[in-house]
C-alpha positions in Angstrom: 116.9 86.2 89.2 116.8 82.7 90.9 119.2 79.8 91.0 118.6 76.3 92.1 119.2 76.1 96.5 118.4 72.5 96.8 115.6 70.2 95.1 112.1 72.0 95.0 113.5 75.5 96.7 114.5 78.1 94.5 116.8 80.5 95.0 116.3 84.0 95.0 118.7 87.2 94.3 118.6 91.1 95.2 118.0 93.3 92.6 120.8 95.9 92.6 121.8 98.8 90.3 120.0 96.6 87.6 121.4 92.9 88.5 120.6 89.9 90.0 123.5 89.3 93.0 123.6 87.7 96.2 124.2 89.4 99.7 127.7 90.7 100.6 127.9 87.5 103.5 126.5 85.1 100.9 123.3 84.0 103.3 120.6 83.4 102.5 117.4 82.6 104.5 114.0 80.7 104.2 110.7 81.6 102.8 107.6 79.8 104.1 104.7 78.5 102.7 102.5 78.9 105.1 99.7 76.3 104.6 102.2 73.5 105.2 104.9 75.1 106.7 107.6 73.7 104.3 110.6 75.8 102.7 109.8 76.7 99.3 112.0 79.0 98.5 115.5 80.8 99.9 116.5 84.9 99.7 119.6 86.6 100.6 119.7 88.0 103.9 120.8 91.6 103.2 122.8 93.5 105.8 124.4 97.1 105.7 126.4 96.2 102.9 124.4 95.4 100.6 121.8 98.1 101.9 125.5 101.0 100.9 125.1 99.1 97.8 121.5 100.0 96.9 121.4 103.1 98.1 124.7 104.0 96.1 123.1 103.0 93.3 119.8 105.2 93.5 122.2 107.7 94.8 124.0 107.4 91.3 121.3 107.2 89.1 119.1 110.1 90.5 122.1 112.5 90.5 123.5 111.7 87.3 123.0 109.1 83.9 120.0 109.0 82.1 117.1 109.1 85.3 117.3 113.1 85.9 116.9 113.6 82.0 114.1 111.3 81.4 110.7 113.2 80.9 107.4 112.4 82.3 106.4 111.0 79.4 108.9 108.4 79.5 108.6 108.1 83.1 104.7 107.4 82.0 105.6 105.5 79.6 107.6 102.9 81.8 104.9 102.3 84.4 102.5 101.9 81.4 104.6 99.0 80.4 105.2 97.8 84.2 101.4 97.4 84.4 100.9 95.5 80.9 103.7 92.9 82.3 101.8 92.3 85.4 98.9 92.1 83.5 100.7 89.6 81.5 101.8 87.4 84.2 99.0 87.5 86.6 98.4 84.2 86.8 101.6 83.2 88.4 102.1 86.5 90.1 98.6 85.7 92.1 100.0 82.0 92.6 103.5 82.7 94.1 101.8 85.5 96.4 99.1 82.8 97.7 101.7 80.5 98.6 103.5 83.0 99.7 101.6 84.8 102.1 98.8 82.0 102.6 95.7 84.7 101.0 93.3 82.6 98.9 93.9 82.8 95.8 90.7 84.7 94.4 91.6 87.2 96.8 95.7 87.0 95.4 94.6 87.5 91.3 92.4 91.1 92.4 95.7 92.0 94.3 97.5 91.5 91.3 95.1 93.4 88.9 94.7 96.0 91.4 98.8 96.8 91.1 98.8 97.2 87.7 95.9 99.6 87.8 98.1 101.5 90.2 101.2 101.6 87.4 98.0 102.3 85.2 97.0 105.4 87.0 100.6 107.0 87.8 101.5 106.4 84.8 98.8 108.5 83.6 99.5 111.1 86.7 103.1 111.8 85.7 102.4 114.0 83.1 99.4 115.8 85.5 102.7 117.3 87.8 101.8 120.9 88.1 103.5 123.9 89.4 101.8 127.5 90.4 102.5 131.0 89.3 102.1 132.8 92.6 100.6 136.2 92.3 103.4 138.5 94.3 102.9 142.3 95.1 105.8 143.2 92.9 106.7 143.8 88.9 108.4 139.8 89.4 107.3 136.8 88.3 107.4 134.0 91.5 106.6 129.8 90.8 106.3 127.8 92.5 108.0 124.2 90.7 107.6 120.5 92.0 110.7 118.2 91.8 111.3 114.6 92.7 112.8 114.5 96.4 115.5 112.4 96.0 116.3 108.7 97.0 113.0 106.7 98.6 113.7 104.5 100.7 110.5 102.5 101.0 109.7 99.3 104.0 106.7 97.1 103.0 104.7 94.6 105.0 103.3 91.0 104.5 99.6 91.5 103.8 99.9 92.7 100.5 103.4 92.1 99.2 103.4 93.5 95.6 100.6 95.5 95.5 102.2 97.7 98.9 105.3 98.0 96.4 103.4 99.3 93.6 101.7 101.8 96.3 104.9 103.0 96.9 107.2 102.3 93.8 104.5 103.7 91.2 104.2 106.8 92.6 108.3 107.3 93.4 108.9 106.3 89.6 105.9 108.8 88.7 107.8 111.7 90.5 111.1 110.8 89.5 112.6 110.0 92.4 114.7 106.9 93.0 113.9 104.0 95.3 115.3 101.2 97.6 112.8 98.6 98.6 112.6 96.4 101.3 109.8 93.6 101.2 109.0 91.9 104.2 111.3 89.3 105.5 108.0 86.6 104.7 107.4 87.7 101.4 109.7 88.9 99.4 109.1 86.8 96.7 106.6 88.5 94.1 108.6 91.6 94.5 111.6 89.6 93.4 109.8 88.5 90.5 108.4 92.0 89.7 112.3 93.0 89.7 112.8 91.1 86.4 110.4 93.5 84.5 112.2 96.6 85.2 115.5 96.7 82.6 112.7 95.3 79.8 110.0 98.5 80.7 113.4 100.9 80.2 114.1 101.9 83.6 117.8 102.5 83.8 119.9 100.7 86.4 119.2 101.9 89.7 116.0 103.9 89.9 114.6 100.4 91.7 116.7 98.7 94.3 115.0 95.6 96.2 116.9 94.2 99.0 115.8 91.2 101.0 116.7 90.9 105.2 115.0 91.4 108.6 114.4 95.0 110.2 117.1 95.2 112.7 119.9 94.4 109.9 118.5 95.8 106.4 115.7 98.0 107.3 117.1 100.3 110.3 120.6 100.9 108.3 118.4 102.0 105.2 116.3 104.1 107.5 119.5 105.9 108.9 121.7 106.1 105.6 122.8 109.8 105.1 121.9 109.4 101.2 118.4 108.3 101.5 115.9 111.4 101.8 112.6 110.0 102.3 111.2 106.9 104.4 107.9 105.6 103.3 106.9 102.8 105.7 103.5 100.6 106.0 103.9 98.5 109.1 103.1 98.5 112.7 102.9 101.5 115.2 105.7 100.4 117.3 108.2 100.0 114.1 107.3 103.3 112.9 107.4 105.4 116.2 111.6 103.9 115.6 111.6 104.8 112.1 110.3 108.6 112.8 113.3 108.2 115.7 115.8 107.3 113.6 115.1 109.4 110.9 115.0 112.6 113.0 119.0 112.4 112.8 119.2 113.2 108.8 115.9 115.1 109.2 114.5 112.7 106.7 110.4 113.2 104.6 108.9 110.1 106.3 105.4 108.8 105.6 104.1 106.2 107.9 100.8 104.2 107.3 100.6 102.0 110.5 98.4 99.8 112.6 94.9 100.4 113.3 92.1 99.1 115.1 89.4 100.2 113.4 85.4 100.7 114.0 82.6 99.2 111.7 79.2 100.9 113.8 76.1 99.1 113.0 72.4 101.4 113.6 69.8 99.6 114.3 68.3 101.0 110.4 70.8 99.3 108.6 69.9 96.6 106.1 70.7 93.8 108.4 72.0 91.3 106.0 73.9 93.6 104.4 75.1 94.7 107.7 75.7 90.9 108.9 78.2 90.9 105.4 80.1 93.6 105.9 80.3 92.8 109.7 82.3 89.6 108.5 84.0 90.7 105.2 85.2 93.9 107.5 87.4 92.0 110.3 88.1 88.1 108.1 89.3 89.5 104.7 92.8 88.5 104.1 92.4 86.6 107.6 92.1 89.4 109.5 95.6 90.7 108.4 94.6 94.2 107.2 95.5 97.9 108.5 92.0 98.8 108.5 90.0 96.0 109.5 86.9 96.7 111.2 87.6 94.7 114.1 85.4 96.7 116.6 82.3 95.8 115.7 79.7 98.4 117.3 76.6 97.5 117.5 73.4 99.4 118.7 71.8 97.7 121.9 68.2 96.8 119.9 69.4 94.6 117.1 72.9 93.8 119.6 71.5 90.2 120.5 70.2 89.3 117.0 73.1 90.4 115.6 76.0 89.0 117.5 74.0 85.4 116.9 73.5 86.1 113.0 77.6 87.0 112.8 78.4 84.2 115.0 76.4 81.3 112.4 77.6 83.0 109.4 81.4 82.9 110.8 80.7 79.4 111.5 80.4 78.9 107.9 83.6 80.8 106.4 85.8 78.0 104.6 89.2 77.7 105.4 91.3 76.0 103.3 94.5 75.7 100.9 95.8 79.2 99.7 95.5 77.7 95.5 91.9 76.2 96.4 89.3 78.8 94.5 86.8 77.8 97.3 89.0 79.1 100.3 87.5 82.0 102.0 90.4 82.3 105.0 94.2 80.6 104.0 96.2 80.3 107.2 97.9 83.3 108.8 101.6 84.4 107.3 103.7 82.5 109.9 104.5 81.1 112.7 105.0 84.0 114.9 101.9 85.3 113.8 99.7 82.6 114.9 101.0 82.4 117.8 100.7 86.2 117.9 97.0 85.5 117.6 96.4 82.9 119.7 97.4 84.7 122.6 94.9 87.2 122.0 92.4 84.4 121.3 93.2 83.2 124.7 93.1 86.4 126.3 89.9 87.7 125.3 88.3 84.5 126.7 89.2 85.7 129.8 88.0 89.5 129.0 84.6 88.5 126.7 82.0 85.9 126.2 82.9 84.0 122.4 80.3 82.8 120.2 82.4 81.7 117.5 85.8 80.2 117.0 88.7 80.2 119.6 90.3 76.9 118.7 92.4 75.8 116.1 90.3 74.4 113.0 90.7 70.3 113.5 91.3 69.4 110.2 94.0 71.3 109.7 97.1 69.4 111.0 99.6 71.3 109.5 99.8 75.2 108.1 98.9 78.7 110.1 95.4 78.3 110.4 92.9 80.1 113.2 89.4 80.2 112.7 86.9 82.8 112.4 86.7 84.5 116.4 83.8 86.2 117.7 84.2 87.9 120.8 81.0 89.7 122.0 79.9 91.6 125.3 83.4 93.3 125.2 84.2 96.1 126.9 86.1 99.0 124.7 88.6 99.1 127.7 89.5 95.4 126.9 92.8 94.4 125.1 91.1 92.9 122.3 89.6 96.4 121.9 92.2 98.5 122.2 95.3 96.5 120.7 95.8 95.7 117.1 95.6 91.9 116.8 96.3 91.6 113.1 94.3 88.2 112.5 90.7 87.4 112.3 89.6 88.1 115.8 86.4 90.3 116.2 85.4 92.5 119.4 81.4 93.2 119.1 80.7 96.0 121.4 77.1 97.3 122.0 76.2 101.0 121.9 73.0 102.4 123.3 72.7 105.7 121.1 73.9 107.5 118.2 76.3 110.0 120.7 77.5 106.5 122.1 79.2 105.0 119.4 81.1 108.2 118.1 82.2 108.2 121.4 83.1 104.3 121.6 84.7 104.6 118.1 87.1 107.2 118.8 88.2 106.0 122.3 91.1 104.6 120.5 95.0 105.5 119.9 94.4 104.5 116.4 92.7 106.3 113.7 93.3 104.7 110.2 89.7 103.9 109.4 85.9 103.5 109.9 82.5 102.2 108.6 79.1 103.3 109.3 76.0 101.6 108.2 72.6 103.3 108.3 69.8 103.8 105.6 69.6 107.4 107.8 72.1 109.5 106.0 71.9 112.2 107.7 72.9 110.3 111.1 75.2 108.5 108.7 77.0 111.8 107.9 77.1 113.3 111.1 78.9 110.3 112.5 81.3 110.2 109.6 82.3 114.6 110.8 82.9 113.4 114.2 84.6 110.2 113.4 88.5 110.4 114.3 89.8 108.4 111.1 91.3 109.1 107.6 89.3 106.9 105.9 85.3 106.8 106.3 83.0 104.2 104.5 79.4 104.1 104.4 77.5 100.9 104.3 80.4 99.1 103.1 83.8 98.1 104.3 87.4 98.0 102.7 86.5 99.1 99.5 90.1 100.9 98.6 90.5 102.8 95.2 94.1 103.9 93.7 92.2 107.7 93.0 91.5 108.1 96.1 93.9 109.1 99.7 95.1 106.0 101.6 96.6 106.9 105.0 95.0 107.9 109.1 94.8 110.2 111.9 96.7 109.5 115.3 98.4 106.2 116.0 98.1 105.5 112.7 100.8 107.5 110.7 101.0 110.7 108.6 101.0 111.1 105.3 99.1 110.0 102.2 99.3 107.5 99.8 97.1 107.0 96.4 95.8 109.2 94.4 97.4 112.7 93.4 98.2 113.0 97.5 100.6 109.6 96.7 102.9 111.4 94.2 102.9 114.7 96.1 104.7 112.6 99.0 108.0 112.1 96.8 107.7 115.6 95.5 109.7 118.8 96.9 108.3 122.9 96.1 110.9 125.4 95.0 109.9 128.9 94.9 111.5 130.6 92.1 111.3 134.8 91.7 112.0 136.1 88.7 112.7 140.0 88.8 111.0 142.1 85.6 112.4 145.4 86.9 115.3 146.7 84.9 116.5 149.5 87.3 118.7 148.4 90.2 117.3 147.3 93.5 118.6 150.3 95.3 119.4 149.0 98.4 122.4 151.7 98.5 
């Protein structure tokens, strides 16, 4: 799995038709942390080689050896036993993936538990396949059946390295399809780790395939490999509008769960501290770095003043700090082109806002990723900051004067992935979530996320579910199958 690169960085291999092995061109590329911006670990960088070689491999093992004969109850069975190794080694899972990705560390050991709960549940949902008997107008039985599509290709992001996988791997494995996974370039390393489980939980060689490179040179020839059936893809709306592009050409299943830029609406009959909470929690969770944060923060013009000065104090306070420290609230951002990222919205919106909080670069820090807590407020949902998907912990607080105001502020958005509405009025609660334009819709709360229940958004923001029973139905085809009962001959002649 890993080999010594130099002193303190390990080295790191793909995982290919169930084996360790370098890339075809032998290179390998650096892995950040990024709380001190040293090297602490090298990967291969995977090119269309080795991407033939993965894909060969699922190819192989979901058209013939002992994959296509395994029944859901093994296929159960192995995810059961994926999830109880997690379990096992969640304490250095949760490390590697805060110094990985720079999440504090509190935040790293719930992602952890949270993908073995996911194994947990599809491994209970394999056996729960069903198909239909469909009531025809003739002496003829029709069904409908369910089968595994084929070979899954699957792209992950950065936010959430392993537990995106097990999104997308548990579900795939569930189904019976076969799968090729490419982590993101800056974190590939949990997913490397997770690799090593698989031969021991009884998955034959080459049901799971994890290859390690950039988009342009690993990711776009997966995407347009004639073997590969179905895309899933969690990333951002400009790399998925190429995906969809690219696999129009082998008329490929794709599922896209993009960017979004989403609204957390605050009535002027919400509890207000709760409100103030979830306000924060909503847009600096995982430092801003979430699909669905709620970084359009609507608020209605009578509490607006009170409010934007309560967030602004409370932000004041968040605790940044060292990814392994269990009293960091905010790590540093993923990498260097991502703070930078940031900061030029950080120095836009001071020319498109007012700020009450943050805006510079914490002074303690002198090394690692690190941007403090941003409050923008007075902003205008026309503005940049409002309409653009920032990705970091950058908040827009926009006031609203009435109920009909803030649907229509909320949707006047390309994106659609989610929403949040907080009221103690629930029936204005509910008639905001209808008209809300969003495919997920919480109600005094934020980013509460559950593996029962559908993960995906409207618009900008993809198609296609994941989690839940809609998850496994995304790697699953329908055959209709008619069965004549009539002895006599058709008599078409």
């Amino acid at each position: 799995m890993a080999s010594e690169a130099k002193v303190g960085v390990r080295r790191y291999e793909n995982y290919i038709n169930g084996e360790f092995c370098a890339s075809a061109s032998g290179k390998y590329f650096p892995v950040i942390d990024p709380s001190t911006e040293e090297i602490i670990a090298e990967v291969p960088e995977a090119g269309e080689a080795d991407v033939n070689r993965a894909v060969a491999a699922a190819r192989a093992a979901f058209d013939s050896g002992a994959w296509p004969q395994t029944t859901a109850q093994e296929r159960g069975r192995i995810l059961f036993r994926l999830a109880e190794r997690i379990r096992k080694e969640a304490a250095s899972l949760a490390e590697l993936e805060a110094r990985n990705s720079g999440k504090p560390i509190v935040e790293a050991e719930y992602d952890i538990a949270d993908c073995a709960t996911c194994f947990e549940y599809y491994g209970g949902l394999a056996t729960k396949v069903l198909g239909f008997v469909n009531p025809v107008p003739d002496n003829a039985i029709s069904l409908s059946l369910k089968e595994p599509i084929g070979v899954a290709a699957q792209i992950i992001p950065w936010n959430y390295p392993l537990l995106m996988a097990a999104w997308k791997l548990a579900p795939a494995i569930a189904a019976g399809c076969t799968c090729v996974l490419k982590p993101a370039e800056q974190t590939p390393l949990t997913a490397l780790v997770f690799a090593g489980f698989l031969a021991e939980a009884g998955l034959p060689p080459g049901v799971v395939n994890i290859v390690t490179g950039f988009g342009e040179t690993a990711g776009a020839p997966l995407v347009r490999h004639p073997d590969v059936n179905k895309i899933a893809f969690t990333g951002s709306a400009s790399v998925g509008k190429q995906i969809v592009k690219m696999a129009a050409d082998t008329v490929k299943r794709v599922t896209l769960e993009l960017g979004g830029k989403s609204p957390n609406i605050f009535f002027a009959d919400a509890d207000f501290e709760a409100a103030i909470d979830g306000a924060l929690f909503g847009v600096f969770i995982n430092q801003g770095e979430v699909c669905s944060a709620g970084s359009r923060i609507l608020v209605e013009q009578s509490i607006y003043s009170k409010f934007v000065e309560a967030m602004a104090a409370k932000a004041k306070t968040i605790r940044l700090g060292a990814p392994l420290d269990r009293e960091t609230k905010m790590g540093p951002l993923v990498s260097r082109d991502q703070y930078e990222r940031v900061n030029s919205y950080v120095a836009l919106g001071k020319t498109e806002a007012k700020i009450a909080a943050g805006g510079e670069r914490p002074a303690k820090f002198a090394k690692g990723f690190y941007v403090a807590p941003t409050v923008f407020y007075d902003v205008d949902n026309s503005a940049r900051i409002a309409q653009e998907e920032i990705f970091g912990p950058v908040a827009a607080v926009i006031p609203f004067a009435n109920e009909a105001d803030a649907i229509k502020i909320a949707n006047a958005t390309p994106y659609g992935l989610a929403a949040a509405v907080w009221s103690r009025d629930i029936f204005k609660a509910f008639r905001v979530v209808k008209a809300l334009r969003a495919g997920i819709v919480w109600v005094n709360h934020m980013q509460p996320t559950y593996v029962e229940a559908p993960w995906g958004g409207y618009k900008q923001s993809g198609f296609g579910r994941e989690l839940g029973p809609f998850g496994i139905d995304e790697y699953l085809e329908t055959k209709q199958v008619h069965i004549n009962l009539n002895e006599q001959p058709i008599g078409w002649y």
